[in-house]
N, C-alpha and C positions, 0 to 999 in steps of 0.2 A: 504493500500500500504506500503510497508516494506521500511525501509531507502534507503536499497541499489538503489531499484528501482525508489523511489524518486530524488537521486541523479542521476542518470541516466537523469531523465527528465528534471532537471535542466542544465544541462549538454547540452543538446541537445536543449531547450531553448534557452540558451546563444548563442549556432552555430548558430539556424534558427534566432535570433538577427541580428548577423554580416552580412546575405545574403545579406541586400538592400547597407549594405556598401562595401561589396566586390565586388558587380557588378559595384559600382556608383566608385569606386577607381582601379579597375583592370584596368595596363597596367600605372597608373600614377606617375608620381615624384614624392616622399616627401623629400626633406631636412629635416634635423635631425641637431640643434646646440645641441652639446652634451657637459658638463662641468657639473662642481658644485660636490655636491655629490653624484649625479649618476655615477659620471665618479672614485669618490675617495674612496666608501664604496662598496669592495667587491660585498657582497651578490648584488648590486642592478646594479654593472659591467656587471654582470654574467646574468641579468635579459634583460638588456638591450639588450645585443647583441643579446640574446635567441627571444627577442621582434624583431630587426631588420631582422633577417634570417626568422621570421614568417612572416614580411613582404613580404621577397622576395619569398618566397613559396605561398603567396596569392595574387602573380601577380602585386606586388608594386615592383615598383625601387626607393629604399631608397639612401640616398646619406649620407654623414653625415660627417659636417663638427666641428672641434675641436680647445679648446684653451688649456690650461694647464698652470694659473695662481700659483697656488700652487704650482707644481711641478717646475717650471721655479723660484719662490722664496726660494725653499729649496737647489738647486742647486746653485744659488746667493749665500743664507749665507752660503754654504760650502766651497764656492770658498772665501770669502771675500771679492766679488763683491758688493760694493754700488749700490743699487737701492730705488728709492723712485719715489714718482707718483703726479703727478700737474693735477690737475683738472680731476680726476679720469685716468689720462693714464701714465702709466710706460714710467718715463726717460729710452730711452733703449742708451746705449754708445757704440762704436763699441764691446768694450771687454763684455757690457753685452748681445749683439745683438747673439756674438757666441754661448752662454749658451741659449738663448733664441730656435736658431736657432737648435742646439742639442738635447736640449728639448724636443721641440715640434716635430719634423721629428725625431730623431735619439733612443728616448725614449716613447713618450704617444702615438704616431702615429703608432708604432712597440706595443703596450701594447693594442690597441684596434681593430688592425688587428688580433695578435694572440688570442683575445678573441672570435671573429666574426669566425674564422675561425677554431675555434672546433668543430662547425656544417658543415663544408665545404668549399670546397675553391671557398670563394666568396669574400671576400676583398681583394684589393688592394690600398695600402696607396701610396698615394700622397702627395708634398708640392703644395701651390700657386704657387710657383716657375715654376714645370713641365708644360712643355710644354707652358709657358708663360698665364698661366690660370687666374693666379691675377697680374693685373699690378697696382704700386701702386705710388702717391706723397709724399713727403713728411709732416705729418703733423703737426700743429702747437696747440698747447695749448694759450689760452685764458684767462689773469687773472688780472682781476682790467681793461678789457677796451685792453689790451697790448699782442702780440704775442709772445709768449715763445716758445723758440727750444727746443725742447724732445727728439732731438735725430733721431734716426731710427727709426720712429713712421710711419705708412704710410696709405693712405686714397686709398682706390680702384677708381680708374678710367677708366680700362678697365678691362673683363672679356673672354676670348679665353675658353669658356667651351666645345671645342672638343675632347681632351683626356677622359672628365667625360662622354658623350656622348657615344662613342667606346665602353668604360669599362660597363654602361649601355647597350647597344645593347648586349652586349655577356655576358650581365648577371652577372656582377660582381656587388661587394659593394663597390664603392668608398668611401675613407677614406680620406680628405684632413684636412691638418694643414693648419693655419691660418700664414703662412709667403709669402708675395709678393716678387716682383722684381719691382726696377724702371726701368726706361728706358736706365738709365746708370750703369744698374749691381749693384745699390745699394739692398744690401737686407732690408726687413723692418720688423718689427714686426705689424698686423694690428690685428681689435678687431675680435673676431671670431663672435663674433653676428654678424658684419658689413659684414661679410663674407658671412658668411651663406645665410643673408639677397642678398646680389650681384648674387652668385650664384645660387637660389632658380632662379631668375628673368631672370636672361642668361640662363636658363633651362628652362623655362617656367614651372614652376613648378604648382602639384594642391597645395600642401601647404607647408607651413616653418613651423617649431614647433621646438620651442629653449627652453630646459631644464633649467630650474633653480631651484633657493632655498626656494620660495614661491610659495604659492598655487595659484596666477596668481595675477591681478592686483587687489590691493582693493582700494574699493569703498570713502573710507575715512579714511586712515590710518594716524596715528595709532591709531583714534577713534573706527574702529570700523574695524573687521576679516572678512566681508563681501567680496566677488570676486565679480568682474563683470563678470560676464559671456560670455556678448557680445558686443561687442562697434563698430563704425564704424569709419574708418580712418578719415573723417571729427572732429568725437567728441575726440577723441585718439590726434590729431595733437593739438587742442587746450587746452588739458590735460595734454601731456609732459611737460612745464617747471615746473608746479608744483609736477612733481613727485622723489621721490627720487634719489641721483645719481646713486645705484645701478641697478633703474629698466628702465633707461632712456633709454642704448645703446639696453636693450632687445625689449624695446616698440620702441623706433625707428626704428629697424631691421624688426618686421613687420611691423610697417607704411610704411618703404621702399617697401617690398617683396607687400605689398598691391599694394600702389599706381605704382609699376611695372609693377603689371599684376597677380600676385597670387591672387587666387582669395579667399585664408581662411591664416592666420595666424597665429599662438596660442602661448602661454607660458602656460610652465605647469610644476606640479612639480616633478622633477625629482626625488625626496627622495618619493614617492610614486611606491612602483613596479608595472610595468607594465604599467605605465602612457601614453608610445606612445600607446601599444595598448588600453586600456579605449578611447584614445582620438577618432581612428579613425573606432572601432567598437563597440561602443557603442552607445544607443540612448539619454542616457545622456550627455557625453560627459563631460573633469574635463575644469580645469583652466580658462583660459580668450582666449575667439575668435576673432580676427580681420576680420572684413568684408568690404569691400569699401560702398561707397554707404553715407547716411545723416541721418541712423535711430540712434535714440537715445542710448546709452549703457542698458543693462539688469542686473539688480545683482541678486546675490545669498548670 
């Protein structure tokens, strides 16, 4: 058999792969927390959205919600805006709340629609704000025992996901930033994992899958490069406080989207191309899977 035709059958391999997952996922929701540097390295921008419009051609309704950590700090130190972060969350001040707020809506929110939207006009970017989608408290920081003001920092407490519904029904890709509204017109800056995780659950979503900068949860870090592969929101919930502060808000965001009602939730690495799609047609399957339920975690 000649190469060509080898490849060919590989090729075709791979499709007859994907069949039991395009049937078992056609017509469902996936949230997509998008950041890191998927969202910051080119080639892997370009990959992404290429991944999300494959989704929507293979009968998923992707959603896909966004923070812009970096970009919202390079804009800070240009302006000469002070900003600094108390127990992992950015003091945001009114003056830094604008840049925030600009940012995310008027800059990475506008930069991931026009990537999405080289394949078609399928995105539509949103803030939390529209149409009262994220309503949010004010939140507090926690340190030594004592409650610290942060600012504009804000915890979701209600969710209005009928604008993302509509835009779904008529086949678009919602594109939302991670900024609320209080109840008194305050605006807020909130986490996008916490986001994502809210929204997945107002949606009834089949799953959350939050992008990040490692290869999912390990098993014993930093002894050992090991992923867990699968864990269940009982052994995860008693797992979080000993885990790093970078990986806490992600792992809680599925324990949340879990114990809501999703019934799979993943971290996965987003500096790997192609990673949403590996996750949900393949029979492998990369990073770490949240399941509800009392089974024990699986590593790899």
């Amino acid at each position: 058999m000649n190469g060509h035709r080898r490849g060919a059958l590989d090729k075709a391999q791979t499709l007859i792969e994907a069949l039991p997952w395009l049937a078992r996922f056609h017509g469902a929701t996936v949230v997509i927390k998008y950041g890191g540097n998927a969202m910051t390295e080119e080639h892997l921008r370009e990959k992404f959205a290429a991944d999300v419009v494959f989704l929507r051609y293979a009968g998923l309704k992707p959603v896909i919600v966004h923070g812009g950590g970096p970009q919202i700090q390079r804009h800070l130190d240009l302006l000469g805006i002070d900003s600094h972060f108390v127990s992992g969350l950015r003091v945001t001040t009114p003056e830094a709340m604008q840049v925030v707020r600009m940012v995310l809506v008027g800059q990475v929110n506008r930069d991931v629609v026009g990537l999405v939207n080289r394949h078609g006009p399928f995105a539509v970017g949103m803030s939390g704000e529209d149409a009262h989608l994220f309503t949010a408290e004010r939140k507090h920081a926690v340190v030594d025992g004592v409650r610290v003001d942060i600012g504009q920092v804000g915890e979701i407490v209600r969710v209005e996901a009928g604008a993302v519904r509509a835009l779904l029904d008529d086949g678009r890709i919602p594109v939302v930033s991670s900024i609320a509204r209080g109840e008194d017109g305050t605006v807020y800056n909130v986490n996008a994992d916490t986001a994502a995780a809210a929204l997945a659950v107002a949606l009834r979503a089949s799953k959350l899958i939050v992008l990040t900068d490692v290869e999912g949860l390990y098993a014993d870090w930093p002894n050992s490069e090991e992923v867990v592969s699968r864990i269940s929101a009982a052994d995860l919930a008693e797992l979080l406080p000993s885990l790093s502060s970078g990986m806490v808000p992600k792992m809680e965001a599925c324990l949340t989207a879990v114990q809501g009602g999703v019934p799979q939730a993943h971290v996965l690495d987003g500096r790997m191309a192609h990673a949403v799609l590996l996750e949900i047609f393949t029979d492998e399957g990369i990073g770490t899977m949240v399941e509800p339920g009392q089974e024990r975690g699986v590593a790899r």
